[in-house]
N, C-alpha and C positions, 0 to 999 in steps of 0.2 A: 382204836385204830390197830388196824392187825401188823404186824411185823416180823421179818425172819431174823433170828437171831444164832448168829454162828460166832467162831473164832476171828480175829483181829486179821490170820495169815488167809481166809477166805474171802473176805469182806469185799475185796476190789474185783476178784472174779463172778459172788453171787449177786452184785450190782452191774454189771454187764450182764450178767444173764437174764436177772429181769428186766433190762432198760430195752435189751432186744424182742422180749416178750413183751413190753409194753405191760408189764404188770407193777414197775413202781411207781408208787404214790409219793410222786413231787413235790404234795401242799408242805410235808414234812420232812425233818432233819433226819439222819441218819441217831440212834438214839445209843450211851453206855449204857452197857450191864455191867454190874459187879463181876469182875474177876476180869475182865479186861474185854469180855465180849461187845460185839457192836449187833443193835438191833437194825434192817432196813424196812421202813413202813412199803406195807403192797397195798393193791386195791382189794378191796373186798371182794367185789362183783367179780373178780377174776380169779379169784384162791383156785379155783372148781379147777383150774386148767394148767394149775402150776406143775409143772414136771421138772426136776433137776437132776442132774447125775448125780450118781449113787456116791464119788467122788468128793459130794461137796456138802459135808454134816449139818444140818442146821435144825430147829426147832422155832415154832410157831408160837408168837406171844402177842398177847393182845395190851395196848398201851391204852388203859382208861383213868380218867379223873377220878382220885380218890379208890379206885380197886383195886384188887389185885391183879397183878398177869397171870392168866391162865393160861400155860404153855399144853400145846397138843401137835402132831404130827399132821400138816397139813395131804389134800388127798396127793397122790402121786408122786409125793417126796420122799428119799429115803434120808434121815436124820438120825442126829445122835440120839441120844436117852436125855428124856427131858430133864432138865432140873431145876430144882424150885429157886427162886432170887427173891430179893425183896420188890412191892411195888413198885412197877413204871406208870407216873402218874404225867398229866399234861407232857404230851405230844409237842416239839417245838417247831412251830411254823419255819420250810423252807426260806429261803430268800425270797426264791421264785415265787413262794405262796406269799408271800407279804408284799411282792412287786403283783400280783392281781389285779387283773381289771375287774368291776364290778359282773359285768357278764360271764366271767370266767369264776368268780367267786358262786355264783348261782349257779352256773353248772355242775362245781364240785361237792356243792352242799347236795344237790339233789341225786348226784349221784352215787353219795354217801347214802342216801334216806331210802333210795331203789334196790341199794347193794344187784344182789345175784340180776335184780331184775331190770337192769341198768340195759339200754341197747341202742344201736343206732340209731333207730327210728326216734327215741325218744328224744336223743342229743340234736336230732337235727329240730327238732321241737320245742326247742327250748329257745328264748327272745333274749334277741340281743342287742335291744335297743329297748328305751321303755319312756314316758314322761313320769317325771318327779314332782311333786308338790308337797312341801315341808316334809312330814312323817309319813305320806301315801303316795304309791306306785302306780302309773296306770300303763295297764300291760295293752298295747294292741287286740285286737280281735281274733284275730289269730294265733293267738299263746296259748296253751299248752291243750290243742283240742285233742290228743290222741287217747285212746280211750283208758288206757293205764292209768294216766292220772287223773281219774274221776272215781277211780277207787281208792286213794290216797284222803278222799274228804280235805277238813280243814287240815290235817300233817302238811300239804302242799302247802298249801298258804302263808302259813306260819313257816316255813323252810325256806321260801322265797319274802317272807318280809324279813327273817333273819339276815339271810345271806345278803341283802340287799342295806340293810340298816334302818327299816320301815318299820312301823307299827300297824299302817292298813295296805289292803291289795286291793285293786278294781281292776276290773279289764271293761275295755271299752265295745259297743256294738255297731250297727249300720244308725248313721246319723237318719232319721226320723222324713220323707218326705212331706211334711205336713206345714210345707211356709214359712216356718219357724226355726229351720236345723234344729230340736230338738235331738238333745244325745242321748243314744241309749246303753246306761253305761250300768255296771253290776259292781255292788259292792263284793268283795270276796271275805274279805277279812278287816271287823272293825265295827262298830257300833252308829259312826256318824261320820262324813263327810268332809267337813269345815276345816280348811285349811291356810296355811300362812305361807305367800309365795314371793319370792323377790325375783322383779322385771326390771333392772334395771333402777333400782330406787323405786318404781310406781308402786306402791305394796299391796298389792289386792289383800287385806287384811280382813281375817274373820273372830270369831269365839273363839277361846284357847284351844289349840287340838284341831286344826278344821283338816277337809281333805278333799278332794277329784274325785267324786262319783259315788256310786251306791243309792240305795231308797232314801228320797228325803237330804240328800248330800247337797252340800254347800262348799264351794271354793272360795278364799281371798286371796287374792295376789299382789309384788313393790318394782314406780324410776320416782327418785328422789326419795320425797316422800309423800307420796301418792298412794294409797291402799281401796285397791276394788274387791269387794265379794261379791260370790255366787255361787249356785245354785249347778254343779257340772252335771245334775241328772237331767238340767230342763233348761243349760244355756250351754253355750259352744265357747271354747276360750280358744284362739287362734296363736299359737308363741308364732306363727313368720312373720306375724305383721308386726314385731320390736323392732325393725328399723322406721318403719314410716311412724309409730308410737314417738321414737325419738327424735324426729324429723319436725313431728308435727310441735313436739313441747319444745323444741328449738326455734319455731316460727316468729316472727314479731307482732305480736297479738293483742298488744296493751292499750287497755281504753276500748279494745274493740265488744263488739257486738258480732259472737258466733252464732249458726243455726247448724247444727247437727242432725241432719236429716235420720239416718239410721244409726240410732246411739249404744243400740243393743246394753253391753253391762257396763258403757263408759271409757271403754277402749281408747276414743279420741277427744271425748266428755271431759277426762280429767287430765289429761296431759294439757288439752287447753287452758285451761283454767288454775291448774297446777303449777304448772311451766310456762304455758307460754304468755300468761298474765292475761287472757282475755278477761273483759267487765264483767260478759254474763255470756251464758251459752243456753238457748235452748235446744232442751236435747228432746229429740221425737224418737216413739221406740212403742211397736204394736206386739212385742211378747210380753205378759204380765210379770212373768217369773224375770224376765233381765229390767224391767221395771224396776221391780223391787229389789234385785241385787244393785240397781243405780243408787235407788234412793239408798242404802246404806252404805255405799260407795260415799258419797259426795257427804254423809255427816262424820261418817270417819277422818275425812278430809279436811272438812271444817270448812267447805266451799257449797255447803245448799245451799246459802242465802244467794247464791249466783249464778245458778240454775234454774232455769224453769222448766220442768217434766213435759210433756205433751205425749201421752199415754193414746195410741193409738195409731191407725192409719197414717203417713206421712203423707200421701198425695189427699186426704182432707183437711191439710193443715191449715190456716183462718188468719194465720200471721201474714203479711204483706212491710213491704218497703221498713224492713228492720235490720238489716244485717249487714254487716260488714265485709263476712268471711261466712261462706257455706262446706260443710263437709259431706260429700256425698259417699261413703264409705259401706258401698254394695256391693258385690259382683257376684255372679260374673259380670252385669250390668248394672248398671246406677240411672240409666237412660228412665226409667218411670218417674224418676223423682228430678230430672230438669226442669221442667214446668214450675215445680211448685223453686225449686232455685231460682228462679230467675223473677218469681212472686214475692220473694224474701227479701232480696235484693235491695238495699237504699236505691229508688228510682233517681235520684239526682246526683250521689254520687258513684255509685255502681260499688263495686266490691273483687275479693277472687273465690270464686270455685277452686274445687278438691275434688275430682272428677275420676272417680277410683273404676276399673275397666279392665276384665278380661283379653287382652289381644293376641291373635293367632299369631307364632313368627315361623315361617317356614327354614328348617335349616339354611345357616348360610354358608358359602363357599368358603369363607375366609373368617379367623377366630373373631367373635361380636367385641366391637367397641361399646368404653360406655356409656351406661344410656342418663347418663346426669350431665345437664348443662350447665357449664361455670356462669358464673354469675359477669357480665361485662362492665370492665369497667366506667364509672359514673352513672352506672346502673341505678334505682330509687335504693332499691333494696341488696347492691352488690355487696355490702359490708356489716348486712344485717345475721344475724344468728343461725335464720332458717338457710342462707346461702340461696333466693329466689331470686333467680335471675332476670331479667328483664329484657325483652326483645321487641321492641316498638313494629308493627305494623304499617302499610300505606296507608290510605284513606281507604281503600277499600277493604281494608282491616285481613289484608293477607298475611302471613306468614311464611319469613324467609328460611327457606331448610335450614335446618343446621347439619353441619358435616356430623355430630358425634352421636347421632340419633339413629336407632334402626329405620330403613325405610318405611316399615310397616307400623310400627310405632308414629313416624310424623308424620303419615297419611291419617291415622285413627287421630292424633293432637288437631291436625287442621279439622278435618271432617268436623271434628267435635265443636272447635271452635267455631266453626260456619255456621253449626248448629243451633247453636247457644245465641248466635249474635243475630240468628233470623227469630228464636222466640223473643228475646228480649226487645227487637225492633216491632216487632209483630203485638207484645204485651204494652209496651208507653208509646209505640204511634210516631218515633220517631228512630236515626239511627245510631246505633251503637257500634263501637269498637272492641273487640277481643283480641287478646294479646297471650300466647303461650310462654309462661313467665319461666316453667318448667317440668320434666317427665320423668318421675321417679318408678325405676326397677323397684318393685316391692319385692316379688317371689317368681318365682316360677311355680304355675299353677299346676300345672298337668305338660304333658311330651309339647313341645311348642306352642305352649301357652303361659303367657307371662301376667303375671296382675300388677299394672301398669297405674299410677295417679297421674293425671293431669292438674298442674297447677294454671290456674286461666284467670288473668285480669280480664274485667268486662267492664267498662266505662262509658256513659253516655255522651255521642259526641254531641257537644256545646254548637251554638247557632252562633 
């Protein structure tokens, strides 16, 4: 770390002269020298530019682990006559530098590793936000494309797993058009993938050392104790959806009979079953690769025996009049896989849908209320865990607005409901009732697009 080292009576004016130059290096303390002198750490990349008046004596020492200071007259400066002292060894981190944000930590490590060839362009290139997964990083797609640091090789890498607290680096690419979301994500630094991630207690749990991306990489991830792995080079792992993750292992599920229409790596697979004590769930899912990250999902769990796989197509599913509770957890649309919900369905006692849905909201004039209905009192379910509130229906199985819903949101809950209750009359031949029990805010998808769940009791009415 380089530093200007002067007399004790200079010290407070050649720190104003660098601070207005923007040449000191704030990660660091100000450091003694023997004989009562004080060292000021400067930036490297900027020595080239330092000019002081002639007024203001000082000499150039460089503060390294374990060497010697090697004093020299930096360019532009006129200074005393050097002279020799003994080693200045570890550099003491500023306050400021120990009150660091991670972001800020990575910027100053790299712009130590740049020195001279440190620059705007590059700083604004630098990522300041990233996902974590135990000991791997995964950097956006757009981190550090400038062409400088591609000469850097693996020194990048390793500078940014440093400064970060990592052992591997990925950066992530354009998710894959091919059906599947498949990720297209690049190992940077690291041998293997497999990693250990806590969600909330669910623990998507893998091999010792797992990670988020690269050739052949595998993720595990934790709400309770729950552990999913997978595979981040050939599954998608979504963090927005931890709210409805906890919503859904808060539901009252016991003794029931789930069908998980799109179960991908178990997202809603094991909260069910996990948390919210469902009997069995079968879980449908036509990627091979989130297949197999299920199935090792659910033995880490200790909950296979309560699973049955259904490996393929969901709308050729074969099951009929099984299910209790259906999760349709697609979007932007889950609309292909009604049919077969409403196939699954106990024909004689009916069951509720989880009817997950991209919805447009166009701004509104006035700040949005929420989009969560309290559950009414003497409700079935007003005192139950998942908090699904209940809103009974006329005969003609309508839907009375509720004030605390956006408009456009319980236009899409009716619609859907309407929808649902003409397949289901239309599939047993007689009529059914739907009942919107509730409509949860998941995320915001995109600019005025929200990804919306409908909770929908659907009930055969009795002769």
């Amino acid at each position: 770390v380089p530093a200007l080292a002067t007399e004790r009576r200079f010290a407070q004016r050649l720190r104003e002269c660098l601070e207005e130059e923007r040449l000191s290096d704030g990660r660091y303390q100000l450091q003694r020298l023997p004989g009562g002198r004080l060292a000021l750490p400067v930036l490297e990349e900027k020595l080239s530019r330092l000019c002081l008046p002639p007024e203001m004596p000082c000499e150039l020492v460089r503060i390294q682990v374990g060497t010697a200071a090697s004093p020299r007259a930096p360019p532009g400066a006129v200074c005393a006559e050097p002279r020799r002292h003994p080693p200045l060894q570890n550099p003491v981190p500023s306050r400021a530098a120990r009150r660091r944000t991670p972001a800020q930590r990575l910027r100053d490590e790299l712009r130590r590793l740049l020195a001279a060839s440190w620059s705007e362009e590059l700083e604004r290139d630098v990522p300041h936000a990233w996902q974590r997964h135990g000991d791997l990083v995964l950097l956006s797609e757009d981190s550090f494309k400038a062409a400088p640091w591609e000469r850097l090789g693996s020194a990048l890498w390793e500078t940014v797993a440093l400064a970060l607290g990592a052992r591997r680096v990925a950066r992530r690419g354009r998710v894959m058009p091919d059906g599947l979301r498949t990720p297209s994500v690049t190992l940077l630094l690291g041998q293997h993938g497999w990693v250990e991630h806590v969600d909330n207690g669910i623990r998507w749990a893998g091999a010792a050392g797992c990670g988020w991306c690269g050739e052949g990489t595998a993720l595990t991830i934790s709400a309770g104790s729950s552990r999913y792995t997978f595979d981040v080079t050939k599954c998608m792992f979504s963090p927005g959806n931890i709210t409805e993750k906890l919503r859904v292992a808060s539901l009252p599920c016991s003794g029931e009979v789930v069908v998980d229409l799109y179960a991908g790596i178990g997202y809603f697979t094991l909260p069910f079953l996990v948390h919210a004590g469902a009997a069995l769930v079968h879980a449908c899912e036509w990627n091979s690769h989130a297949v197999e990250a299920l199935h090792r999902s659910l033995v880490l769990n200790g909950v296979r025996d309560r699973c049955h796989i259904h490996a393929g197509d969901s709308r050729q599913l074969q099951l009929r009049d099984v299910a209790d509770r259906v999760n349709l957890g697609l979007i932007p649309s889950s609309e292909e896989g009604w049919p077969v919900a409403c196939r699954v369905l106990k024909k004689d006692t009916g069951g509720v849908l989880h009817i997950h849905h991209n919805v447009e909201t166009p701004p509104a004039p006035a700040p949005p209320q929420t989009a969560v209905l309290l559950a009414e009192p003497g409700s079935a379910e007003a005192a139950s865990p998942g908090g699904e509130a209940q809103h009974p229906t006329g005969d003609g199985g309508e839907e009375t607005p509720r004030a605390g819903l956006r408009p456009q949101w319980q236009r899409w809950a009716e619609a859907t409901a309407t929808r649902i209750r003409g397949l289901l009359a239309e599939l047993h031949g007689r009529p059914w009732r739907s009942s919107v029990l509730h409509v949860e805010a998941v995320k915001s998808y995109a600019p005025h697009v929200h990804h919306l769940v409908l909770d929908l009791e659907c009930r055969p009415v009795l002769p």
